[in-house]
N, C-alpha and C positions, 0 to 999 in steps of 0.2 A: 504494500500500500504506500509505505513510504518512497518508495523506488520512483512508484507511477506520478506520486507529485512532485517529485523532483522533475520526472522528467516534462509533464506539464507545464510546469515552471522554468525549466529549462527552453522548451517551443516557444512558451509565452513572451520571455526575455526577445529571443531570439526576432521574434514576428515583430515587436517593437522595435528594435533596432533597425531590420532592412527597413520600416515605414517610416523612419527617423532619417535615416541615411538617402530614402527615396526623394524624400521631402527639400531634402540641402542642397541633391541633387539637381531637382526641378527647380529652385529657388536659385541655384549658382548657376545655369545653363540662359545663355545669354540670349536676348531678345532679337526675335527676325527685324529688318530693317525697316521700316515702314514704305512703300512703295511710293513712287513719283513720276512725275510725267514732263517730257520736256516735247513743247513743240514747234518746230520753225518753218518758213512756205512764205507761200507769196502774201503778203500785204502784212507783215510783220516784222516791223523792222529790228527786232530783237526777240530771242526765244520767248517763247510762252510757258514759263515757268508752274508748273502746279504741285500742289506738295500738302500732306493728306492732313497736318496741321492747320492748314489754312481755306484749302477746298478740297474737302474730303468726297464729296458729293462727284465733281465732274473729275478727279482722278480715276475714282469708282467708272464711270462711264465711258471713258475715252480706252482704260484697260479692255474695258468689256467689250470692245471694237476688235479687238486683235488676240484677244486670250483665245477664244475656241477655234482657231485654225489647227485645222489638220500636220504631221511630218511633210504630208505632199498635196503639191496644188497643181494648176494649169502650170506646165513649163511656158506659155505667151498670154501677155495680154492684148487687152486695143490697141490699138494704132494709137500714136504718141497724140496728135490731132485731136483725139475724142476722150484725150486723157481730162482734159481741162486743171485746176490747177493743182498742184502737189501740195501735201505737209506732213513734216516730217516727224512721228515720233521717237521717242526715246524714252523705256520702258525703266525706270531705276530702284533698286532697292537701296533707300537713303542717298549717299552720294553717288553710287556707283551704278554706273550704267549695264540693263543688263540683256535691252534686246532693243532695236529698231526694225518701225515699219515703214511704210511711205503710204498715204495718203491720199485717196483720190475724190473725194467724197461728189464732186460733180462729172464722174464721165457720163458719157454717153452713154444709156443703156443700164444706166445703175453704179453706184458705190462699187470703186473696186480697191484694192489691198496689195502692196508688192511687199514682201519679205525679202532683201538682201542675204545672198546666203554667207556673205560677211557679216558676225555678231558683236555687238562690244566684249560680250560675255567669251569669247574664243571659242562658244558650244559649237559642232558642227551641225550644219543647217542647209536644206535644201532651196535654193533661190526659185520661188514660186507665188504666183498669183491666184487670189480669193477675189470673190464674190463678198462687195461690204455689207455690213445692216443697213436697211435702211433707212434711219434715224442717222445714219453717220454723218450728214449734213450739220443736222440741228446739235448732235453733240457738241460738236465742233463751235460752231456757234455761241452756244450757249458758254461753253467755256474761256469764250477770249478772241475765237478765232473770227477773221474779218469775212464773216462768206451772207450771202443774201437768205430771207428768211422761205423756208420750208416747211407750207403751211401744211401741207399734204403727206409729212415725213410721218411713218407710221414707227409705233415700238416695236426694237427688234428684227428677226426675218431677215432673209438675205435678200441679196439680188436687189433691182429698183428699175424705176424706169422714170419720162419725162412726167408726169401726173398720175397716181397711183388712184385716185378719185373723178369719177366726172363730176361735171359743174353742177349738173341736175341733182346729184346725190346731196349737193350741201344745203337743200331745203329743210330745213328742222319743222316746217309746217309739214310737209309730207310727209317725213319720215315720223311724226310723232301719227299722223292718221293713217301711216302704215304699221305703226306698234300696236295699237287698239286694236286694228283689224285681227293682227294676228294672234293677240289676248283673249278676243273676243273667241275666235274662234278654238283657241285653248280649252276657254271654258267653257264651251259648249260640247269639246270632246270629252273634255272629263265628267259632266253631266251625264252623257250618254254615257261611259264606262261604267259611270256610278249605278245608274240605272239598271247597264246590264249583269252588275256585279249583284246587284239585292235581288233582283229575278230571277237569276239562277239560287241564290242562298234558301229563297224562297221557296222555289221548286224543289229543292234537297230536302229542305226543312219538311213539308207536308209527302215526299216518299219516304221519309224515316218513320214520319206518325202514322203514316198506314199500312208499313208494313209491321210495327209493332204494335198494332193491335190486336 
């Protein structure tokens, strides 16, 4: 008996310590860098600094333009012509730089994306072309950068084109007498379901009482 609570106490010690030691560990293990955003192109005449202290918001955003790219993409893109204008980011954890992409957010045909298969980070990397979000406009934008507004830029989604909306669609009188319609008619299906749901229960209900009598 006495053996078993030594050795009890022995485990007990033991379990306390690695969770002690775990803890010093995790408390001493140094903090990831906070990420940042550097952007340059045309009508800037010095980089576009962002930095997650100060605009945490459109860091967050401008990443999320270039983080889900594939290892591989198109080996070509547009024609230089229908690129319209470039900007240049520069992905960094704290001061150090750790990926660049380029920037196309107005060609023709939709947002497109070049990856350099030269990295600052020295990783090796395939030099290939993405399909941008189409919000890549307004990110942009919205962050600093000098580009016209895009009323029509949806969240998200790849690919784009010159008007993602027809004109007709931005009537809020229509479309709200097109919601009704389609409410209305909701709730007349579910009426009906209702109905056919208590008729049949109905029906079950008086064959059990007749045959159990």
């Amino acid at each position: 008996m006495v053996r078993r609570v030594r050795r009890l106490l022995v485990a007990a010690v033991g379990a306390v310590l690695v969770a002690v030691m775990s803890v010093g560990t995790a408390q001493a293990a140094p903090k990831p860098a906070p990420p940042g955003v550097d952007i340059t192109g045309e009508g800037l005449s010095e980089p576009l600094r962002l930095r997650t202290d100060t605009a945490p918001a459109h860091v967050t955003a401008v990443i999320d333009q270039v983080n889900w790219f594939g290892a591989d993409g198109a080996r070509s893109g547009p024609k230089e012509a229908d690129l319209g204008p470039k900007y240049t980011i520069v992905v960094l954890a704290g001061d150090q730089p750790k990926q660049t992409f380029d920037l196309y957010p107005l060609a023709k045909g939709g947002p497109r994306a070049y990856r350099p298969a030269k990295q600052p980070n020295a990783a090796k990397s395939n030099a290939a072309w993405f399909l941008g979000r189409l919000n890549m406009s307004e990110t942009l934008r919205t962050a600093g950068v000098p580009l016209p507004r895009q009323i029509e830029a949806v969240s998200g989604g790849v690919g784009g084109g010159e008007r993602m909306l027809p004109e007709e669609s931005l009537d809020p009188g229509r479309d709200i007498d097109q919601a009704l319609g389609e409410l209305q008619r909701l709730l007349l299906l579910n009426a009906g379901v209702v109905i056919v749901i208590t008729l049949g229960l109905a029906g079950i209900a008086l064959f059990v009482r007749r045959r159990t009598r």
